[in-house]
C-alpha positions as CSV (number, residue, x, y, z in Angstrom):
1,X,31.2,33.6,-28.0
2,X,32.6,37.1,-29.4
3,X,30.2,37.0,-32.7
4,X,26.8,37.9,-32.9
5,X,24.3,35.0,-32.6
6,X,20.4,34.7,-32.8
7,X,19.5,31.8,-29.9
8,X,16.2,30.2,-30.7
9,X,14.8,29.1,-27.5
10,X,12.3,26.1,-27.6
11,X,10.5,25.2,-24.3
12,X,9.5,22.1,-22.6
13,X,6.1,20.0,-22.3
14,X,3.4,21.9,-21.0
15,X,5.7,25.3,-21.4
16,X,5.2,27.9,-23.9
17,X,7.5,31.1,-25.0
18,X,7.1,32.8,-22.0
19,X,9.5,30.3,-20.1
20,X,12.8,31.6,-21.5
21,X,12.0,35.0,-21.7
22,X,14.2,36.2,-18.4
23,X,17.0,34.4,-20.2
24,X,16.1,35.7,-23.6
25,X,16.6,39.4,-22.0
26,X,19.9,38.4,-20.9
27,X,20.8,37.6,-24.2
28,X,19.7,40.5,-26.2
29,X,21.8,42.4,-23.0
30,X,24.7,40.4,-24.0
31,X,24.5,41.7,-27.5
32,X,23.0,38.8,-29.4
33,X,19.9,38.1,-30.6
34,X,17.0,35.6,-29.2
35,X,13.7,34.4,-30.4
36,X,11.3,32.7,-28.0
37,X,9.1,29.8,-29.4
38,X,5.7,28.6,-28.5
39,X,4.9,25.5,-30.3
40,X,1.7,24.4,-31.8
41,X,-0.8,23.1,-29.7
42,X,0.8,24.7,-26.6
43,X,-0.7,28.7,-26.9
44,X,-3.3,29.7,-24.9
45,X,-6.6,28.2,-26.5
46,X,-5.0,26.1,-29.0
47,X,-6.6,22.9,-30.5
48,X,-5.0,19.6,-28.7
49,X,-6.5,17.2,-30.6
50,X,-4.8,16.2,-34.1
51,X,-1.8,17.0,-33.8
52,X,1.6,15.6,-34.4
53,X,5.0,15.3,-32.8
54,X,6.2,16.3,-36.7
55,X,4.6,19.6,-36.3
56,X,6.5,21.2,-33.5
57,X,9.6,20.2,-35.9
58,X,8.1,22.0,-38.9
59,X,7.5,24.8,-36.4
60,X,10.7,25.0,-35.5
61,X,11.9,25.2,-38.8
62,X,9.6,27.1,-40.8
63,X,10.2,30.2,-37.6
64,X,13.8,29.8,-38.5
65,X,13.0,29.8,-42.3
66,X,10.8,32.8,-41.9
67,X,13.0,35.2,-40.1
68,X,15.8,34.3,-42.3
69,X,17.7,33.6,-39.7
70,X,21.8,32.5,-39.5
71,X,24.5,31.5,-36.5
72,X,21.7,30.0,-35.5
73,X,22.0,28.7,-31.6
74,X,19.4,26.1,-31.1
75,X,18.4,25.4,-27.8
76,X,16.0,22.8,-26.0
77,X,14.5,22.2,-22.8
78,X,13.1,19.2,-21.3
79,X,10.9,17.1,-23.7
80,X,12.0,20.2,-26.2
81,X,14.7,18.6,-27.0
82,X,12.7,16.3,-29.8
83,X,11.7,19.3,-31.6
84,X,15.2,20.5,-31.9
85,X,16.8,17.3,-32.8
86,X,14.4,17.1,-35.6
87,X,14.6,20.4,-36.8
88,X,18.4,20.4,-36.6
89,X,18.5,18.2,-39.6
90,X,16.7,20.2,-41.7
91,X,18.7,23.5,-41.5
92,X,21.9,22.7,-40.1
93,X,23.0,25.1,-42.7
94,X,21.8,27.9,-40.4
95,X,23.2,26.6,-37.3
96,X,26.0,27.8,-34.9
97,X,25.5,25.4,-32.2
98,X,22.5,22.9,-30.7
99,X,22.3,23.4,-26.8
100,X,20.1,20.9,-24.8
101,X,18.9,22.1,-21.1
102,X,17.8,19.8,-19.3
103,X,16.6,18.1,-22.7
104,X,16.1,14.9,-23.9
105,X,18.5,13.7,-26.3
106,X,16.1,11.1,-28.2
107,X,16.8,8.0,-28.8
108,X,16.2,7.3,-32.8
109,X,12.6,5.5,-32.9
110,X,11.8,5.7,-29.1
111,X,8.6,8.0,-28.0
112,X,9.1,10.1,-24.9
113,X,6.4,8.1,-23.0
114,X,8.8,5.1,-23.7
115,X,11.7,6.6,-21.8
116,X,10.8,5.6,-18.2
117,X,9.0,2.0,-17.9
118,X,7.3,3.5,-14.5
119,X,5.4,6.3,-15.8
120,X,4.8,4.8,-19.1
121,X,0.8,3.3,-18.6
122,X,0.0,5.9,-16.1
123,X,0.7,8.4,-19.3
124,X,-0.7,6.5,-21.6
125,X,-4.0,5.9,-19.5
126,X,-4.0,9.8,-18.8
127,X,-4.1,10.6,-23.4
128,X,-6.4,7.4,-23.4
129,X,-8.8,8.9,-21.2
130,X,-9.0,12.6,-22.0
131,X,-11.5,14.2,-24.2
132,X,-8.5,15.6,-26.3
133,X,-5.9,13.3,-26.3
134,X,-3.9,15.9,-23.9
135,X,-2.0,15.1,-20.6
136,X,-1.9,17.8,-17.8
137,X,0.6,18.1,-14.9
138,X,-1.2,17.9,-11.6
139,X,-0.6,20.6,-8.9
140,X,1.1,17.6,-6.8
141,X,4.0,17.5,-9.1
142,X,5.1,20.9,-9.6
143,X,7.4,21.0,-6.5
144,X,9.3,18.5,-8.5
145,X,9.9,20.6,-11.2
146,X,10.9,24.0,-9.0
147,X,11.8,23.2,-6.0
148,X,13.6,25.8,-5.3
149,X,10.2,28.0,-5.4
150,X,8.0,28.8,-2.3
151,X,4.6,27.2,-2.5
152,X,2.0,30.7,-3.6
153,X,5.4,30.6,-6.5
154,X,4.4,27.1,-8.0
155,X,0.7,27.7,-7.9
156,X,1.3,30.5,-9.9
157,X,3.9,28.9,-12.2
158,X,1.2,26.0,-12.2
159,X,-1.3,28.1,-13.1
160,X,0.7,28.9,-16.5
161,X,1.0,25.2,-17.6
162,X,-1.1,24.3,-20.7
163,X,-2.4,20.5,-21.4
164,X,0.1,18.8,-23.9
165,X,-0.6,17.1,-26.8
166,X,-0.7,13.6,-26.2
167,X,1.3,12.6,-29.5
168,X,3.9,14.5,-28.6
169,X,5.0,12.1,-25.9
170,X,3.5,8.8,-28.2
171,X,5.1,9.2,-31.4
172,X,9.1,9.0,-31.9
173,X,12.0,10.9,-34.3
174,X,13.0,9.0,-36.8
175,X,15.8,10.7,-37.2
176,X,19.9,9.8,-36.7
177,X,21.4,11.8,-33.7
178,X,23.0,15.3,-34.1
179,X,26.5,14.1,-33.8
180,X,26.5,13.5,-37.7
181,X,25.8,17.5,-38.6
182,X,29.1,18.4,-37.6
183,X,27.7,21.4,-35.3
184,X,28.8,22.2,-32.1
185,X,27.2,20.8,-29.2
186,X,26.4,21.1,-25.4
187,X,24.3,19.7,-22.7
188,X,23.8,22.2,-19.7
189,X,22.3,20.3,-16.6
190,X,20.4,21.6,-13.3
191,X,22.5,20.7,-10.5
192,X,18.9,19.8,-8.6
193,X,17.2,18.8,-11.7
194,X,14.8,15.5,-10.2
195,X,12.4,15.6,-13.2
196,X,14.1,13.9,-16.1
197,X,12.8,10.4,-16.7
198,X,16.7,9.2,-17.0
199,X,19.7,11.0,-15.5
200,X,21.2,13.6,-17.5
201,X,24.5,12.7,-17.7
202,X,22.9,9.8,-19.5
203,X,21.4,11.7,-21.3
204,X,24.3,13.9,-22.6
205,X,25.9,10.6,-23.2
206,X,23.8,9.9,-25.9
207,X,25.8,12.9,-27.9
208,X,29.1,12.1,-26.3
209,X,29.2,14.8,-23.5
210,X,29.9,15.9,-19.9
211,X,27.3,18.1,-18.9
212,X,28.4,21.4,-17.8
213,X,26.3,22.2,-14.7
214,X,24.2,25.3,-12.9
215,X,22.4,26.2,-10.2
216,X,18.5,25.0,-10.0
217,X,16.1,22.6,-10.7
218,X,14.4,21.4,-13.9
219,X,12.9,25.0,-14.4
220,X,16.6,27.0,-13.7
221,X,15.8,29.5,-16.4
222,X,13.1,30.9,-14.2
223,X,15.2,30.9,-10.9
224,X,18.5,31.1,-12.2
225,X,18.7,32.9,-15.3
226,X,21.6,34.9,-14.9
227,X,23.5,31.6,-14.3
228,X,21.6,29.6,-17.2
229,X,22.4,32.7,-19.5
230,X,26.7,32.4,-19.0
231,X,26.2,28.9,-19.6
232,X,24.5,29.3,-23.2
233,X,27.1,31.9,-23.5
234,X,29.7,30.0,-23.1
């Protein structure tokens, strides 16, 4: 990419802004321009309770509304890529590209919690029985999601892991796949990526790709961003 382009970076369940911010230096050092996003529900001391899967979609778009901004690249990670399918729809006028990392590519009318029949009830028992309707991620699974990391590493990166909003994994898109908007697409994959709920080549599927692969685990834009960055460059 030669032109100058303002990557929106939207983070995974339990994640907030601060996750892409190595790569979101990188970028700006490249020349371009990048705006990290914290979703509702996910800041520090936000409200849990009440919310809907539609309002990290409005978020995304109404941040992109607001700041006026154009060559949009949209990217996702993890269980972000809902709110960027969504939004994509609704300014796809303002787009350059829609990257998913390590994303989801939903299915039309299939919740998150739906997408792997093992985890399913134990989820759903976990919103079900918090005071908040939130889900959090217990210390015992974090090596999954950075395993690259020494343990005092994931406690800390633990440590910055906010509950999630339960209706963000319960309610589904109703939306058609990206394919249709006619934007340029890619799915960038973790070579040691062991925390998506289906594999994701099977994933990239969905949209008719190959996934072009980097270094890492599921969290590679911590511990690889230098290689995570050519990738979204490329």
């Amino acid at each position: 990419m030669s032109d100058i382009s303002t990557f929106v970076l939207v983070p995974g369940a339990w994640q907030a802004g601060w996750v892409w911010q190595p790569v979101a230096r990188r970028l700006r050092a490249a020349g371009h321009e990048a705006v990290t996003l914290t979703l509702p529900g996910l800041a520090d001391g936000d409200r849990r309770d009440g919310r809907h899967l539609s309002e990290t979609v409005d978020h995304v778009v109404a941040e992109i509304e607001r700041r006026d901004l154009h060559d949009v690249v949209l990217v996702g990670h993890s269980w972000g890529g809902y709110p960027i399918t969504g939004a994509a729809h609704r300014v796809a006028h303002r787009l350059a590209r829609i990257v998913y990392y390590n994303a989801f590519v939903p299915a039309r009318g299939v919740p998150f919690v739906d997408e792997n029949a093992e985890y399913a009830a134990i989820m759903r028992a976990a919103i079900d029985a918090s005071p908040d309707g939130s889900v959090e991620v217990a210390f015992e699974q974090v090596p999954v999601l950075v395993p690259e990391l020494p343990e005092a590493a994931r406690r800390i990166f633990h440590e910055l892991l906010g509950p999630q909003p339960g209706a963000y994994f319960l309610e589904p898109l109703d939306v058609p796949d990206v394919t249709g908007l006619g934007k340029p697409l890619s799915y960038v994959l973790g070579a040691d990526d062991h925390a998506l709920a289906r594999p994701g080549d099977e994933l990239a599927a969905r949209i008719g790709l190959t996934p072009t692969m980097v270094p890492g685990g599921h969290q590679g834009m911590l511990t690889y961003p230098d290689e995570v960055t050519r990738a979204l460059l490329a």
